[in-house]
C-alpha positions in Angstrom: 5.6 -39.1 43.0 5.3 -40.9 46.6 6.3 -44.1 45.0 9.1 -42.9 43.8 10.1 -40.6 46.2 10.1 -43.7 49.1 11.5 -45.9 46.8 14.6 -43.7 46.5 14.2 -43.2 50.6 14.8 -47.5 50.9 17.5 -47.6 48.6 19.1 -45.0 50.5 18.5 -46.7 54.0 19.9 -50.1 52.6 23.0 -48.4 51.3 23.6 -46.1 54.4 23.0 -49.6 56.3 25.4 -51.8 54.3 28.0 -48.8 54.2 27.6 -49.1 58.2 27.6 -52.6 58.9 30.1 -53.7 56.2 31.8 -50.5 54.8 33.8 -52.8 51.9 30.9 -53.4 50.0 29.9 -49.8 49.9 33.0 -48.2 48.9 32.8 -47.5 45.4 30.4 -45.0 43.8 28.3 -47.6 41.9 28.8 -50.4 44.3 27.2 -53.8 45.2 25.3 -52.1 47.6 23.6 -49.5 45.9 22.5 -52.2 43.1 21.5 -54.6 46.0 19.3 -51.9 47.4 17.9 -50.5 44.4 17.0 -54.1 43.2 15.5 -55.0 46.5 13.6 -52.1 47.1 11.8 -52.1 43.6 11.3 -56.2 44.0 10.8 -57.0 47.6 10.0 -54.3 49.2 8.1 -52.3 46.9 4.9 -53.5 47.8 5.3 -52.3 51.1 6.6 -48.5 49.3 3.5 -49.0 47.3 1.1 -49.9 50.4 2.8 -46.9 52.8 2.6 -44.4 49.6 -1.4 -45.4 49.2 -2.1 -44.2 52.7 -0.7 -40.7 52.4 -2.1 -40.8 49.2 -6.2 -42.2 50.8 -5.6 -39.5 53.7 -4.8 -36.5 50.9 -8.0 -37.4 48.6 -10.0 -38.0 51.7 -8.8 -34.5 53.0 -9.3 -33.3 49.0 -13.2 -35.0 48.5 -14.3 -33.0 52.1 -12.8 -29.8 51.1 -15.1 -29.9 47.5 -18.2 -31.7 49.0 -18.1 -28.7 52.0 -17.6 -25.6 49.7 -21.0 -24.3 49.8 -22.0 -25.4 53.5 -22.5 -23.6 56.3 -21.0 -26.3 59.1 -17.4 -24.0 58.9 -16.3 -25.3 62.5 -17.3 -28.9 61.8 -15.6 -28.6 58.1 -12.5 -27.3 60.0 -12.4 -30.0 62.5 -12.4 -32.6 60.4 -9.6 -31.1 58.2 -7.7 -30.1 61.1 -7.9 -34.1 62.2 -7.6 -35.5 58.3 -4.5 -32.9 58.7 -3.1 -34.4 61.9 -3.3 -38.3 60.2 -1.8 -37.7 57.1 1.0 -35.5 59.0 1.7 -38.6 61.5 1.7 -41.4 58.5 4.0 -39.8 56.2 6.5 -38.8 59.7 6.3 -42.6 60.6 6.5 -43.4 56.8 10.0 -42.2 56.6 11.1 -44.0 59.9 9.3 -47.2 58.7 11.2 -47.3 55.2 14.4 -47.2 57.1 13.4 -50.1 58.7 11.7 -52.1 54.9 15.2 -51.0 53.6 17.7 -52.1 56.3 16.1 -55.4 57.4 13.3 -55.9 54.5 10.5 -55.9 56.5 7.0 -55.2 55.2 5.4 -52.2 55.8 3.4 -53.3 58.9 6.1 -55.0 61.1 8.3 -52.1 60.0 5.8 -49.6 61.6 5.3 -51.5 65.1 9.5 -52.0 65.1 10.0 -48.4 64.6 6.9 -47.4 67.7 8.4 -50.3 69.5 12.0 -48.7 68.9 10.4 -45.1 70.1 8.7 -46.3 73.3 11.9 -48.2 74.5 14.2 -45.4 73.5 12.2 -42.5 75.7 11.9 -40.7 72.1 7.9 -41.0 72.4 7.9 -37.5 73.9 10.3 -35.8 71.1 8.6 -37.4 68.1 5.3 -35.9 69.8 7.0 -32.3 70.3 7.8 -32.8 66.9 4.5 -33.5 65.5 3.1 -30.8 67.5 5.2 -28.5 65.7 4.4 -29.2 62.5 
């Protein structure tokens, strides 16, 4: 389901980008850029959709495996910390997920120089202090 879901999410950044940056090659409803994207993001950048779809999915059976090894104990505030923080990671990786497949699909990065671009792209915009706000609501 995340694989596909973020693999749709890249082809959708690379048309949005092409459509931007040079509007005649996405003018048609099955145009070169939609085929473009789709083929890159399921070739050349689907390892990194695979690798950022494996980390929400480590963080959800890590969360899953503490929740059933915890049932029967009697550590309730410790078992709700560490869900509470298992919570908080796997919220912030799949929030910086869909920032950092923008990025894989407009300028085919990998998943790793995507992510720093995208905190890099944050800290020099000011937007550090929304995205936080942000998080915090969630």
């Amino acid at each position: 389901h995340q694989v596909f879901q973020n693999t749709v999410h890249v082809t959708t950044a690379g048309v949005v980008g092409t459509w931007w940056f040079v509007p005649s090659e996405a003018s048609s409803c099955w145009s070169s850029a939609i085929q473009n994207s789709f083929v890159r993001a399921t070739t050349l950048s689907f390892g990194s959709i695979c690798f950022g779809s494996f980390l929400v999915a480590l963080v959800q059976t890590l969360r899953a495996m503490h929740r059933i090894a915890h049932e029967n104990d009697d550590c309730n505030f410790l078992v709700c910390i560490i869900d509470c923080i298992l919570g908080c990671v796997e919220e912030i990786i799949e929030y910086l997920n869909k920032w950092a497949y923008v990025y894989v699909g407009l300028y085919g990065y990998n998943y790793l120089d995507a992510g720093r671009n995208v905190i890099t792209l944050f800290q020099n915009k000011g937007w550090s202090t929304i995205i936080t706000d942000d998080l915090v609501d969630n």
